[in-house]
PARO-628601 format. One record per residue (C-alpha): residue in one letter; x, y, z. Coordinates in pm, 1 decimal, always signed. Each point is the difference from the previous one (the first is absolute). Layout:
REM residues N
<mikol><aa>A</aa><xx>X</xx><yy>Y</yy><zz>Z</zz></mikol>
...
END
This chain:
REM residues 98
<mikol><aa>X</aa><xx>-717.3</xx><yy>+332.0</yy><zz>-1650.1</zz></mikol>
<mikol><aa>X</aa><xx>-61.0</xx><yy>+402.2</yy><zz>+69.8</zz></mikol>
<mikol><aa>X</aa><xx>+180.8</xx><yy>+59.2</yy><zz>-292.0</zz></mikol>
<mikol><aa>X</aa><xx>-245.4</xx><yy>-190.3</yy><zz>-214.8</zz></mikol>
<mikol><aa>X</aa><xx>-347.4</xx><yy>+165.6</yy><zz>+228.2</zz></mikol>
<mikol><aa>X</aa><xx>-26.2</xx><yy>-339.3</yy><zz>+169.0</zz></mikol>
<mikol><aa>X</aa><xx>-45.6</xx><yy>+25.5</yy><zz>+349.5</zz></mikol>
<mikol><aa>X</aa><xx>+237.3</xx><yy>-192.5</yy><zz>+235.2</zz></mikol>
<mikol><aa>X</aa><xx>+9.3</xx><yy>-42.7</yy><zz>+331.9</zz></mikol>
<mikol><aa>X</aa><xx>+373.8</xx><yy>-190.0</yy><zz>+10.5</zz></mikol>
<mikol><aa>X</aa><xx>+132.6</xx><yy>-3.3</yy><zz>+362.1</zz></mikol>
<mikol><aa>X</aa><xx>+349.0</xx><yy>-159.4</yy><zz>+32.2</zz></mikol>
<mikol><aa>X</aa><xx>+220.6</xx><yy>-8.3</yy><zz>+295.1</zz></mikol>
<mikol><aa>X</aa><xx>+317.5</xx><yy>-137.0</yy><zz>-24.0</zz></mikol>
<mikol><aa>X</aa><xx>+279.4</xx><yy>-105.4</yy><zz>+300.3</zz></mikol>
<mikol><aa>X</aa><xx>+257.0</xx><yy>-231.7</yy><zz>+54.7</zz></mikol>
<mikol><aa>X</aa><xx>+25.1</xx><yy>-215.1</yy><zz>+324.2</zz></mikol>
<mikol><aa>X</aa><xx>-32.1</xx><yy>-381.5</yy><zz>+175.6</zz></mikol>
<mikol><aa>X</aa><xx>-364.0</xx><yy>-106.1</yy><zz>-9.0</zz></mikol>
<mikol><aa>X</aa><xx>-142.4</xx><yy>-355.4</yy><zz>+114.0</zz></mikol>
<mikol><aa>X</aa><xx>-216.2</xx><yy>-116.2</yy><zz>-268.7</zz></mikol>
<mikol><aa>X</aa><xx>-227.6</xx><yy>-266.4</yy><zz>+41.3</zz></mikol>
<mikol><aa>X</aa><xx>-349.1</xx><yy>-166.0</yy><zz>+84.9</zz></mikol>
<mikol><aa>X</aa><xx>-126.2</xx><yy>+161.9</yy><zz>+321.2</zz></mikol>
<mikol><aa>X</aa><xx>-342.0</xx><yy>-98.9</yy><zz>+201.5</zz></mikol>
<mikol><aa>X</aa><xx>-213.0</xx><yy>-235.6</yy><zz>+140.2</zz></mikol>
<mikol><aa>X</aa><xx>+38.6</xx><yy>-361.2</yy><zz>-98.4</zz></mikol>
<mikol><aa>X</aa><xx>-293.5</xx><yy>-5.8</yy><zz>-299.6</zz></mikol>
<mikol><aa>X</aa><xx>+33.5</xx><yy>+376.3</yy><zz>-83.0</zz></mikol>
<mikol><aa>X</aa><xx>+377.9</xx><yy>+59.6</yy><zz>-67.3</zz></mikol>
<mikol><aa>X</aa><xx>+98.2</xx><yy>+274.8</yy><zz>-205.3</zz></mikol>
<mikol><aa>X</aa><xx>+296.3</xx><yy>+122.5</yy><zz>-188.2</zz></mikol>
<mikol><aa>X</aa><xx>+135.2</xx><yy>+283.7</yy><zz>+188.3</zz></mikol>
<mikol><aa>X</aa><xx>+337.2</xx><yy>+248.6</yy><zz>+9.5</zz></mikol>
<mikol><aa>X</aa><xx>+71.0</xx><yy>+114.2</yy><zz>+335.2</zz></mikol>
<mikol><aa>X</aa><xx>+342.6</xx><yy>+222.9</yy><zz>+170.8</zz></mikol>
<mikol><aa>X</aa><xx>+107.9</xx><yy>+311.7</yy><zz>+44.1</zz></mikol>
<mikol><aa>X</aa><xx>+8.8</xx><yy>+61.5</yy><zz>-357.4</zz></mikol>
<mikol><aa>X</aa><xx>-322.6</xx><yy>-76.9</yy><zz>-73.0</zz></mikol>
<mikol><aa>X</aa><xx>-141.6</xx><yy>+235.2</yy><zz>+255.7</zz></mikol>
<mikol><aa>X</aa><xx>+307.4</xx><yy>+317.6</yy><zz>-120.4</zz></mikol>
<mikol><aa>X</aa><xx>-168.0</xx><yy>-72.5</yy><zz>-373.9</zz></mikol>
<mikol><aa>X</aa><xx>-354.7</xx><yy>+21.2</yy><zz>+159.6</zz></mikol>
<mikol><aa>X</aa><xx>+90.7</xx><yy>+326.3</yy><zz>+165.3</zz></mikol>
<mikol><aa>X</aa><xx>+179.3</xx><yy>+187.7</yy><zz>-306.5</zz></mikol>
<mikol><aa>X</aa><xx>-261.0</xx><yy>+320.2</yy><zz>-144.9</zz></mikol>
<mikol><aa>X</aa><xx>-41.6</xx><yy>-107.4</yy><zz>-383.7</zz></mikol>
<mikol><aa>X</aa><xx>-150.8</xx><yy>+160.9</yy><zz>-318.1</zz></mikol>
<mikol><aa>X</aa><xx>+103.5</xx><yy>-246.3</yy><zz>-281.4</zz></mikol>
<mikol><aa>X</aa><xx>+336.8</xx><yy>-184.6</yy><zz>+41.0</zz></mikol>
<mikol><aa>X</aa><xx>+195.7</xx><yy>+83.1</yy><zz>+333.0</zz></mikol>
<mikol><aa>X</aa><xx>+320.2</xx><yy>-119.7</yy><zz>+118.4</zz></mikol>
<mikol><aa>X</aa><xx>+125.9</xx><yy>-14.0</yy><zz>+335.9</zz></mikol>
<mikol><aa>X</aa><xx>+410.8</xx><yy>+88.7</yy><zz>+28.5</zz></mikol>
<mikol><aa>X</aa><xx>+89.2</xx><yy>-389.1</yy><zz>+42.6</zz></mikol>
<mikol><aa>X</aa><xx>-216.9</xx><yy>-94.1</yy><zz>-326.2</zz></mikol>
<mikol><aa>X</aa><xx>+154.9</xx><yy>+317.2</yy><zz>-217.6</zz></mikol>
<mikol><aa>X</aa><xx>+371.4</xx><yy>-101.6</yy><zz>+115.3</zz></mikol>
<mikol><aa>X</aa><xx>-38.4</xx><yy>-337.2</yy><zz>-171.4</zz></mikol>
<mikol><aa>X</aa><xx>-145.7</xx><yy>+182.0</yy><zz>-382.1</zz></mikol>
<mikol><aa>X</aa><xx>+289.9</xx><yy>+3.6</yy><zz>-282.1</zz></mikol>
<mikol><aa>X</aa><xx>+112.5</xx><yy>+401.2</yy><zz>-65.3</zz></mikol>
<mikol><aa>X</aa><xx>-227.0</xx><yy>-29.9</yy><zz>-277.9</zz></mikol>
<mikol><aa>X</aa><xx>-301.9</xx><yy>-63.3</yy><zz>+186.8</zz></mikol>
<mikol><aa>X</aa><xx>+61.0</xx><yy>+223.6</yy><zz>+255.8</zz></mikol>
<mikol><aa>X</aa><xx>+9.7</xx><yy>+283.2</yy><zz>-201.8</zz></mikol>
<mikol><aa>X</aa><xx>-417.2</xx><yy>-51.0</yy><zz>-77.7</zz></mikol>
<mikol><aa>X</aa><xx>-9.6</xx><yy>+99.4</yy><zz>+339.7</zz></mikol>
<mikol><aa>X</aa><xx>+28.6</xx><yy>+280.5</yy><zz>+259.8</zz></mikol>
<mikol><aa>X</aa><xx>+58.5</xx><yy>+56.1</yy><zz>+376.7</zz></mikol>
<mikol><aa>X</aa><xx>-292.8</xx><yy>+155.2</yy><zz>+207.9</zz></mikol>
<mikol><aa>X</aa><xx>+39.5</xx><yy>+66.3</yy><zz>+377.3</zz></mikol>
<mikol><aa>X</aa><xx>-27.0</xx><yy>-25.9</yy><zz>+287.7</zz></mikol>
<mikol><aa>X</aa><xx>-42.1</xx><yy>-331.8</yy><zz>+66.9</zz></mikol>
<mikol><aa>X</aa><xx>+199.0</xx><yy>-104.5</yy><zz>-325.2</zz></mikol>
<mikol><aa>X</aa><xx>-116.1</xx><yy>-141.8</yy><zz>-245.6</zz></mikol>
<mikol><aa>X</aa><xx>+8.8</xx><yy>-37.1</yy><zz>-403.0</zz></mikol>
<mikol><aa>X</aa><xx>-297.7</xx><yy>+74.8</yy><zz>-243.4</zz></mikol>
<mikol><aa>X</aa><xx>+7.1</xx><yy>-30.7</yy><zz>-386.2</zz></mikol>
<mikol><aa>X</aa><xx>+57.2</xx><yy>+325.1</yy><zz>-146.0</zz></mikol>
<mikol><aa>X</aa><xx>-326.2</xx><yy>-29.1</yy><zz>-166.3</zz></mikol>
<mikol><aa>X</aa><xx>-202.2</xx><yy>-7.3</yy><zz>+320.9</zz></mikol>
<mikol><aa>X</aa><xx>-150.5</xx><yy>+271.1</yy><zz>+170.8</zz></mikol>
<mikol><aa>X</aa><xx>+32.9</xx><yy>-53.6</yy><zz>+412.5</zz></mikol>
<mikol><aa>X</aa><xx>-298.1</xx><yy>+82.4</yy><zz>+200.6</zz></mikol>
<mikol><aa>X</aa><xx>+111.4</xx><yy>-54.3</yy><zz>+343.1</zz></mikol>
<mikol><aa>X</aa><xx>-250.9</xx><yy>-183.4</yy><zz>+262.3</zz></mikol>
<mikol><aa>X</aa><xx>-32.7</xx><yy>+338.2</yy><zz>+155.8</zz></mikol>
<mikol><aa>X</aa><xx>-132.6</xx><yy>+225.7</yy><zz>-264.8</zz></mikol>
<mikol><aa>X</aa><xx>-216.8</xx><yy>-260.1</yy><zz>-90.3</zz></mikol>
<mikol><aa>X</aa><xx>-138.4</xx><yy>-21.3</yy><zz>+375.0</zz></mikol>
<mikol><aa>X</aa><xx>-14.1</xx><yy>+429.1</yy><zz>+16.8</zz></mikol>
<mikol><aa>X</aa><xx>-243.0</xx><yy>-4.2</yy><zz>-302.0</zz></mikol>
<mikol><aa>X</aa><xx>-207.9</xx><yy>-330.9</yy><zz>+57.5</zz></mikol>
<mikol><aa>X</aa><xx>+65.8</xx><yy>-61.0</yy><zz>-323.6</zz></mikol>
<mikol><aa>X</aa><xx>+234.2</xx><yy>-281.6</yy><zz>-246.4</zz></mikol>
<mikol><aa>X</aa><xx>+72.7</xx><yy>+62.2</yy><zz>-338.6</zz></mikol>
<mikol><aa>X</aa><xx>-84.1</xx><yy>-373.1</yy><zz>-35.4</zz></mikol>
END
């Protein structure tokens, strides 16, 4: 969408684990929830555009993988195309780029 002057705002994070999936809540007021470990080590990974954690990368085809690189530390995988602002140098400067 950048390419074309659109603005987009596209946050993706991607891992691979056991989740419980279901309707959660008071009798009345259920709602369809995801909840685990997995759910909260997505929740938790620093994203600009599409990010993979190590477990979601491991399961991409060679072919996919290669649309993406490794940034450290703590591991993870963002499309070549992104640019990575880090939590951090967003928090030094008060300012997001979105």
């Amino acid at each position: 969408m950048a390419g074309r002057g659109w603005e987009c705002r596209l946050l993706a994070k991607v891992h691979f684990g056991t989740v419980i999936a279901g309707p959660f809540g008071a009798v009345g007021d259920k709602r369809h929830d995801v909840i685990g470990r997995a759910v909260n080590v997505t929740a938790m990974l620093e994203a600009t555009g599409v990010t993979l954690s190590v477990e979601a990368f491991r399961k991409l085809g060679p072919d996919v993988r290669a649309r993406f690189k490794k940034h450290t530390p703590p591991i993870t995988y963002i499309r070549l195309q992104d640019s990575r602002r880090t939590r951090s140098a967003t928090a030094a400067t008060g300012r997001s780029r979105f």
